[in-house]
MMTF fields as JSON, N, C-alpha, C and O atoms, coordinates in Angstrom:
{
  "mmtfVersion": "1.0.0",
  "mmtfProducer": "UNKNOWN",
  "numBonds": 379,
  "numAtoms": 380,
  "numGroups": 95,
  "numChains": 1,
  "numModels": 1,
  "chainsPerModel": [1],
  "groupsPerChain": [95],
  "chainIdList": ["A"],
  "bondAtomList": [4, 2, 8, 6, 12, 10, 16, 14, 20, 18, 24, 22, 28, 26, 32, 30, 36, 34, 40, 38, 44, 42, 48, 46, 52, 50, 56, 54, 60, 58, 64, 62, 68, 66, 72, 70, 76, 74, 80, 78, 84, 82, 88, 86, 92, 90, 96, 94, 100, 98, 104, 102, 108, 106, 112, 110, 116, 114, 120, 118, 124, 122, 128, 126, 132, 130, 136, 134, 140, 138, 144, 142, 148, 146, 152, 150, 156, 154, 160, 158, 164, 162, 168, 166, 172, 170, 176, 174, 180, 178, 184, 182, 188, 186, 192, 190, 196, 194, 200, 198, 204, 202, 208, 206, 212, 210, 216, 214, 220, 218, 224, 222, 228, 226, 232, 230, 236, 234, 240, 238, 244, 242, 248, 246, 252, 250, 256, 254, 260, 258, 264, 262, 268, 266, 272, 270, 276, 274, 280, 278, 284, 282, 288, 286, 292, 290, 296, 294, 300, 298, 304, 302, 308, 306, 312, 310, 316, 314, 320, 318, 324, 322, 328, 326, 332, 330, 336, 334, 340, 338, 344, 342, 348, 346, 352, 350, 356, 354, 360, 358, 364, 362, 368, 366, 372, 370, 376, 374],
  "bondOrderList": [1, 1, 1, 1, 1, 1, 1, 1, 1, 1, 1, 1, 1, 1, 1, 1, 1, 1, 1, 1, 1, 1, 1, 1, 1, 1, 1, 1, 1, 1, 1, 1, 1, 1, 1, 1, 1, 1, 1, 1, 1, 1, 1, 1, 1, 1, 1, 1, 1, 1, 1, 1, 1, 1, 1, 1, 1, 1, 1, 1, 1, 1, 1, 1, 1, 1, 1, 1, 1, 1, 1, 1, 1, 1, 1, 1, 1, 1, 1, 1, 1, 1, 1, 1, 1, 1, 1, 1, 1, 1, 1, 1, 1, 1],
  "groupList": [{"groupName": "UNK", "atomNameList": ["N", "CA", "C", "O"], "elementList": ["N", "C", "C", "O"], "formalChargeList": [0, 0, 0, 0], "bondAtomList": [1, 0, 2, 1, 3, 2], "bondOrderList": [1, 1, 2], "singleLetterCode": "X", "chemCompType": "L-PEPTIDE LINKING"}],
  "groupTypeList": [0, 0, 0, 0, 0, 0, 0, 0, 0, 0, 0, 0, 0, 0, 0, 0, 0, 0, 0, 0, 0, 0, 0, 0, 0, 0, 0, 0, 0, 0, 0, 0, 0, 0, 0, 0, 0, 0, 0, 0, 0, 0, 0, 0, 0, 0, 0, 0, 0, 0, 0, 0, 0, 0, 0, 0, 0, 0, 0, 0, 0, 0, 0, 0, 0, 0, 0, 0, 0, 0, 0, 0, 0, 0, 0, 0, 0, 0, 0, 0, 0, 0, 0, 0, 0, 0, 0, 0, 0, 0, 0, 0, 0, 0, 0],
  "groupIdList": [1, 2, 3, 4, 5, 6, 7, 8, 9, 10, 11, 12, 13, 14, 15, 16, 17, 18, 19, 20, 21, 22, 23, 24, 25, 26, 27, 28, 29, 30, 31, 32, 33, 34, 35, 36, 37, 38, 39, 40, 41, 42, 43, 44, 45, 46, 47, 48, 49, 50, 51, 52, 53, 54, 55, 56, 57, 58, 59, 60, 61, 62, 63, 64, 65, 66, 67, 68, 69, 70, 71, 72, 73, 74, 75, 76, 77, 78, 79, 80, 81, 82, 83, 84, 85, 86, 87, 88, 89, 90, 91, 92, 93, 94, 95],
  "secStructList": [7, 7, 7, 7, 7, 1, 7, 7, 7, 7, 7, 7, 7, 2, 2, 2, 2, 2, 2, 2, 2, 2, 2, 2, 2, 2, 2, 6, 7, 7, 2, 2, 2, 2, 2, 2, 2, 2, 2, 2, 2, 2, 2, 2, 2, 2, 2, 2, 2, 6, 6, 1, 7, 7, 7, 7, 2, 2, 2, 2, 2, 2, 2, 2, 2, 2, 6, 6, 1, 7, 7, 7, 7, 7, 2, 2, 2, 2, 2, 2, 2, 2, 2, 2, 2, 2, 2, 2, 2, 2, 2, 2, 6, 6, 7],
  "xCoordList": [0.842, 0.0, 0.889, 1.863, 0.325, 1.048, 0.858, -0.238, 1.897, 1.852, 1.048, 1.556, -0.586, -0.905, -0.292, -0.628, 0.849, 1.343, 0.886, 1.577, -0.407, -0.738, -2.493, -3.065, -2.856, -3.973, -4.916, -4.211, -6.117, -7.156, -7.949, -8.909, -8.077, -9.24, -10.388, -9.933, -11.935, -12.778, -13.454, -13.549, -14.261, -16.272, -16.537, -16.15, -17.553, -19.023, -20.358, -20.178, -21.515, -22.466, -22.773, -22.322, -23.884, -24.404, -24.903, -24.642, -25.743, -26.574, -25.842, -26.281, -24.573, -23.499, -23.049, -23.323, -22.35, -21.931, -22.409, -21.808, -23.948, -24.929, -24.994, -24.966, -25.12, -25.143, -23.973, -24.133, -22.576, -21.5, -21.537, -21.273, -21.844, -21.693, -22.899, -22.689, -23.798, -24.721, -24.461, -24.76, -23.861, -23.285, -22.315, -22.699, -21.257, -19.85, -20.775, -20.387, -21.744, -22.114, -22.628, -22.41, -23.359, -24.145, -22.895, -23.171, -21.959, -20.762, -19.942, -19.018, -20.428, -19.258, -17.808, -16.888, -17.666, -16.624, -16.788, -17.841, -15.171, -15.454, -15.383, -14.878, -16.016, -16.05, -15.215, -15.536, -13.855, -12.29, -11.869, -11.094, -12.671, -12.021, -13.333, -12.982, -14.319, -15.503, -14.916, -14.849, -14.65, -14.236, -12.93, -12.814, -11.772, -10.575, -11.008, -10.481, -12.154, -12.364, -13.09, -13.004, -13.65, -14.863, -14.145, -14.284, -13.53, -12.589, -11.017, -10.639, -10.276, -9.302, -9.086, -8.125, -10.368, -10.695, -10.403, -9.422, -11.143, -11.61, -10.82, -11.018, -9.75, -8.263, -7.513, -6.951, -7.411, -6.015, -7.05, -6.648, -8.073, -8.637, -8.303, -7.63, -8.869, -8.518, -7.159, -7.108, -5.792, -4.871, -4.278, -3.166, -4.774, -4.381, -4.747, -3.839, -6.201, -6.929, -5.402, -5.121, -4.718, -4.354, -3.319, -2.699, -2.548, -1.368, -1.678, -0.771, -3.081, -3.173, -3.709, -4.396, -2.87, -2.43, -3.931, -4.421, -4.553, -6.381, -5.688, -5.423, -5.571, -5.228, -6.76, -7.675, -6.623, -8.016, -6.897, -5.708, -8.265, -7.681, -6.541, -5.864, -6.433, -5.584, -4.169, -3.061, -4.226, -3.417, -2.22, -1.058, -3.285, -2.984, -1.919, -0.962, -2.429, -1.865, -0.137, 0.943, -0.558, 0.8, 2.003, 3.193, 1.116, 2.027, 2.931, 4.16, 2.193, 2.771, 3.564, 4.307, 3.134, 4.364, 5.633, 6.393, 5.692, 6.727, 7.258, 8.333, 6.978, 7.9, 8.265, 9.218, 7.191, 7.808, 8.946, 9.94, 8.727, 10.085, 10.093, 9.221, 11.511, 12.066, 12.716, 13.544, 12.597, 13.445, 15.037, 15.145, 16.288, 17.348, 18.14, 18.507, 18.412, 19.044, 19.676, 20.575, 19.464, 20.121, 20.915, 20.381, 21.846, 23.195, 22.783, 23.011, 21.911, 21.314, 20.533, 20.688, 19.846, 19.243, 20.721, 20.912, 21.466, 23.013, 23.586, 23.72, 23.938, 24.59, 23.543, 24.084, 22.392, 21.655, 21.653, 21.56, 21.793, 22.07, 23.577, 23.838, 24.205, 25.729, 25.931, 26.996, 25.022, 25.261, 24.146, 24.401, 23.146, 22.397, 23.016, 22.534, 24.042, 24.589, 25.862, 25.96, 26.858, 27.833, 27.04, 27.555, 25.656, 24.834, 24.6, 24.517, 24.466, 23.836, 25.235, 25.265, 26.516, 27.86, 28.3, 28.895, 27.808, 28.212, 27.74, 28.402, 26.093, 25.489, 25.864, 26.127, 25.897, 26.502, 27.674, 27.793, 28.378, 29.835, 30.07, 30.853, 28.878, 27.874, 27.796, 28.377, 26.93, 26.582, 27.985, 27.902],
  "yCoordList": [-1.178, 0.0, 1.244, 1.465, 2.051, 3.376, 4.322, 4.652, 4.814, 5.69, 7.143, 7.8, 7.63, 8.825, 10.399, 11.022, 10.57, 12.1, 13.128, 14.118, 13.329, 15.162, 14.652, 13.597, 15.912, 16.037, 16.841, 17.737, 16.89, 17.334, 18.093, 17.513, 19.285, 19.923, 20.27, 20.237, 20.624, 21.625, 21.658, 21.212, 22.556, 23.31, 23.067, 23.371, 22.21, 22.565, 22.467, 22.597, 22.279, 22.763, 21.458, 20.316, 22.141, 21.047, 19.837, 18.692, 20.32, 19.019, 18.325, 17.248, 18.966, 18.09, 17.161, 15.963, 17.678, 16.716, 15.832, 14.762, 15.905, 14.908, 13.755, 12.559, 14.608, 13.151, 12.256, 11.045, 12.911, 12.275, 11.214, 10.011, 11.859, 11.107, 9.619, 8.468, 10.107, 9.141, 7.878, 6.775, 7.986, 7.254, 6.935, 5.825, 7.132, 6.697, 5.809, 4.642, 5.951, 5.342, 3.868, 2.724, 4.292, 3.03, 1.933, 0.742, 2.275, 1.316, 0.821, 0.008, 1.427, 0.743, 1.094, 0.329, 2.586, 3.263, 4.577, 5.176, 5.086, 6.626, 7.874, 7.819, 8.888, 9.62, 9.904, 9.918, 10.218, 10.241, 9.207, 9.338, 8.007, 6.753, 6.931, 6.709, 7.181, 7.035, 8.52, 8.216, 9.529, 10.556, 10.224, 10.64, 9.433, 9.141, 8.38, 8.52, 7.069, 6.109, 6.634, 6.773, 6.719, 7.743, 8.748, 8.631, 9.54, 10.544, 10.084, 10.72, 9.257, 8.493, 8.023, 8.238, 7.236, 6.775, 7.63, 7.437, 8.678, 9.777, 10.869, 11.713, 11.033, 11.593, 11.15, 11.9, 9.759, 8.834, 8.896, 9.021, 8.796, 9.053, 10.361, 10.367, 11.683, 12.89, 12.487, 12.415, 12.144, 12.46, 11.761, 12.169, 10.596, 9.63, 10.439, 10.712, 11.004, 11.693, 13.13, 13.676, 13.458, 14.85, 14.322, 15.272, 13.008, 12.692, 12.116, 11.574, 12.168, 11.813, 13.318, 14.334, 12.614, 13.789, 13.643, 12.522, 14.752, 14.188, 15.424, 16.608, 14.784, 15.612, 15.411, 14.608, 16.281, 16.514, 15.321, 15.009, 14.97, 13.977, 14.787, 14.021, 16.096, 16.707, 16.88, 16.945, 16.927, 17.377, 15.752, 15.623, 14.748, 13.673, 13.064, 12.305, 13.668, 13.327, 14.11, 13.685, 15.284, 15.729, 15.445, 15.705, 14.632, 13.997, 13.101, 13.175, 12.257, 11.048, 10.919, 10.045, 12.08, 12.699, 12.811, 11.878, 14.064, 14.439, 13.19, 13.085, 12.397, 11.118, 9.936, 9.158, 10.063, 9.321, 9.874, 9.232, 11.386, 12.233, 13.126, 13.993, 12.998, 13.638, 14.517, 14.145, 15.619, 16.79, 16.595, 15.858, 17.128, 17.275, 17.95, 19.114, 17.297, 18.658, 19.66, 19.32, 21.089, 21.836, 22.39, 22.16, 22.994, 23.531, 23.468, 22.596, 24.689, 25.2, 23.679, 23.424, 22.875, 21.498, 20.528, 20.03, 20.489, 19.676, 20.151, 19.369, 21.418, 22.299, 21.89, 21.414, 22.103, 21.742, 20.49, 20.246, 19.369, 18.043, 17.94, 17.437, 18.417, 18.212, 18.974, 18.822, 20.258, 20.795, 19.745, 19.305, 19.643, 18.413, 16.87, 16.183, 16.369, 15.055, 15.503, 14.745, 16.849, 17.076, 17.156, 16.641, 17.939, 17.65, 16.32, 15.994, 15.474, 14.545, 13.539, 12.828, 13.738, 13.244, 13.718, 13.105, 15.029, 15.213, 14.998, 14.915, 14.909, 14.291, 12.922, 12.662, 12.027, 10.306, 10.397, 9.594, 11.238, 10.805, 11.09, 10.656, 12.138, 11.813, 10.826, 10.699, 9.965, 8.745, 7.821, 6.624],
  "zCoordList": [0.0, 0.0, 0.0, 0.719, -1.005, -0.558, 0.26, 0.714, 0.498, 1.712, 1.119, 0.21, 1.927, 1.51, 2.354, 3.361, 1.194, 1.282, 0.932, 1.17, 0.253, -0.111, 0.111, 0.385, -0.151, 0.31, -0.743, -1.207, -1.269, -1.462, -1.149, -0.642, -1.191, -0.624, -1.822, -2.965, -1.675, -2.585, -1.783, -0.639, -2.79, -1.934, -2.677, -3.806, -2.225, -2.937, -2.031, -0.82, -2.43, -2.095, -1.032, -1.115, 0.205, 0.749, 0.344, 0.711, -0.56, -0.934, -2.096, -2.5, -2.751, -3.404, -2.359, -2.43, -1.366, -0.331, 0.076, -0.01, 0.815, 0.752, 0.002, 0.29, -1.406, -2.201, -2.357, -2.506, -2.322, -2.62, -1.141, -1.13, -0.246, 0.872, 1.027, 1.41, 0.678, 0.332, -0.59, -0.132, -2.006, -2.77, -1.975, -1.607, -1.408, -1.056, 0.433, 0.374, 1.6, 2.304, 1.566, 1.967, 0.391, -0.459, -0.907, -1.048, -1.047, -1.673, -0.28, -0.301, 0.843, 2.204, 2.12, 2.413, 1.602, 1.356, 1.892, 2.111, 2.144, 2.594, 1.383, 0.261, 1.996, 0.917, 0.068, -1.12, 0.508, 0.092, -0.964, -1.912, -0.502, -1.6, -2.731, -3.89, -2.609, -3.354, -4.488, -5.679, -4.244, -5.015, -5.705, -6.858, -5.094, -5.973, -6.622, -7.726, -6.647, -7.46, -9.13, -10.351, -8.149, -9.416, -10.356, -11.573, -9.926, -10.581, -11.15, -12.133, -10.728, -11.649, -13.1, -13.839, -13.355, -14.191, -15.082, -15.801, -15.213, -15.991, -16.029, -16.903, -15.04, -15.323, -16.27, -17.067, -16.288, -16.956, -18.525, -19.681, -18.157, -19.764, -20.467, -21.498, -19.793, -20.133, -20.645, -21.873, -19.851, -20.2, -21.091, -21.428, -21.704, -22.377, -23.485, -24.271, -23.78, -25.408, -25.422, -26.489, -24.236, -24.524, -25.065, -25.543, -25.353, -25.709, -26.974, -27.606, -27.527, -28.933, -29.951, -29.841, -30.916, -32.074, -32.952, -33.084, -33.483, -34.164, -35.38, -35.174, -36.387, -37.776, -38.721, -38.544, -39.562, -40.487, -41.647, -41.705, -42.457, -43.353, -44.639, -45.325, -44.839, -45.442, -44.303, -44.834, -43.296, -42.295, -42.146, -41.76, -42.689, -42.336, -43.742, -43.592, -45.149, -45.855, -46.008, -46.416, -45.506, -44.999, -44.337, -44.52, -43.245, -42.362, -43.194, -43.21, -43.873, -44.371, -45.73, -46.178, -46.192, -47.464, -46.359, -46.101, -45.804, -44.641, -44.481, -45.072, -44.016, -43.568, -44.525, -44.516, -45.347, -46.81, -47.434, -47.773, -47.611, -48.291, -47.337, -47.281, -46.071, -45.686, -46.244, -47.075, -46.038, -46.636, -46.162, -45.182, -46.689, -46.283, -45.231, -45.392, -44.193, -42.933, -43.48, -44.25, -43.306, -43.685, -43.045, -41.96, -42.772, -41.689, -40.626, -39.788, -40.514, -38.888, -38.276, -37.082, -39.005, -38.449, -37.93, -36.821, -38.932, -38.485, -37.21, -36.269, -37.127, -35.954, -34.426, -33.428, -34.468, -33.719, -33.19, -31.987, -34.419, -33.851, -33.064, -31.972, -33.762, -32.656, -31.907, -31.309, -31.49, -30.264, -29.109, -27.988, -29.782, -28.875, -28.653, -27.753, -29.45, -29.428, -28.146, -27.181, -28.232, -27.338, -25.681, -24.688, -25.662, -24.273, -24.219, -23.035, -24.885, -24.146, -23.657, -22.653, -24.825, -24.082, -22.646, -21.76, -22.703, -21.646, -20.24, -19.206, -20.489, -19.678, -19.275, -18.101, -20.23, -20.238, -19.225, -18.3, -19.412, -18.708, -17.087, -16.242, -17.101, -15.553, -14.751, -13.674, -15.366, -15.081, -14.886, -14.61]
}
């Protein structure tokens, strides 16, 4: 089990409370677990749709030209890669 470190607070209305408390009494749970249960779900969903990409079917054919025919690095794209390849050596040698 994990250990609970932070905490939760909101307002809302009496008779919100009521009911939440009512439902969370009906399941033989406390209110606290009846609100993380209920509301989890529907977090990891939210955040799962925010990590997907939704292109229009022109947006889409774009994409896939782009990666069929990559264009050529041009200087400033090269320079960038080896100033980003020397950070990450230098990071490595960290470790």
């Amino acid at each position: 089990m994990t250990a609970k470190d932070a905490r939760v607070d909101i307002k809302t209305t009496k008779a919100a409370k009521a009911t939440l408390e009512q439902a969370a009494y009906a399941l033989g749970t406390t209110l606290s677990a009846f609100i993380l249960d209920c509301s989890m779900p529907k977090a990891r969903e939210i955040l799962a749709q925010s990590d997907l990409i939704h292109l229009t079917s022109k947006e889409n054919e774009l994409f896939i030209a782009a990666l069929q025919n990559p264009q050529k690095a041009n200087e400033k794209l090269k320079q960038l890669f080896k100033k980003h390849s020397i950070k990450q050596d230098k990071h490595n040698d960290k470790d």
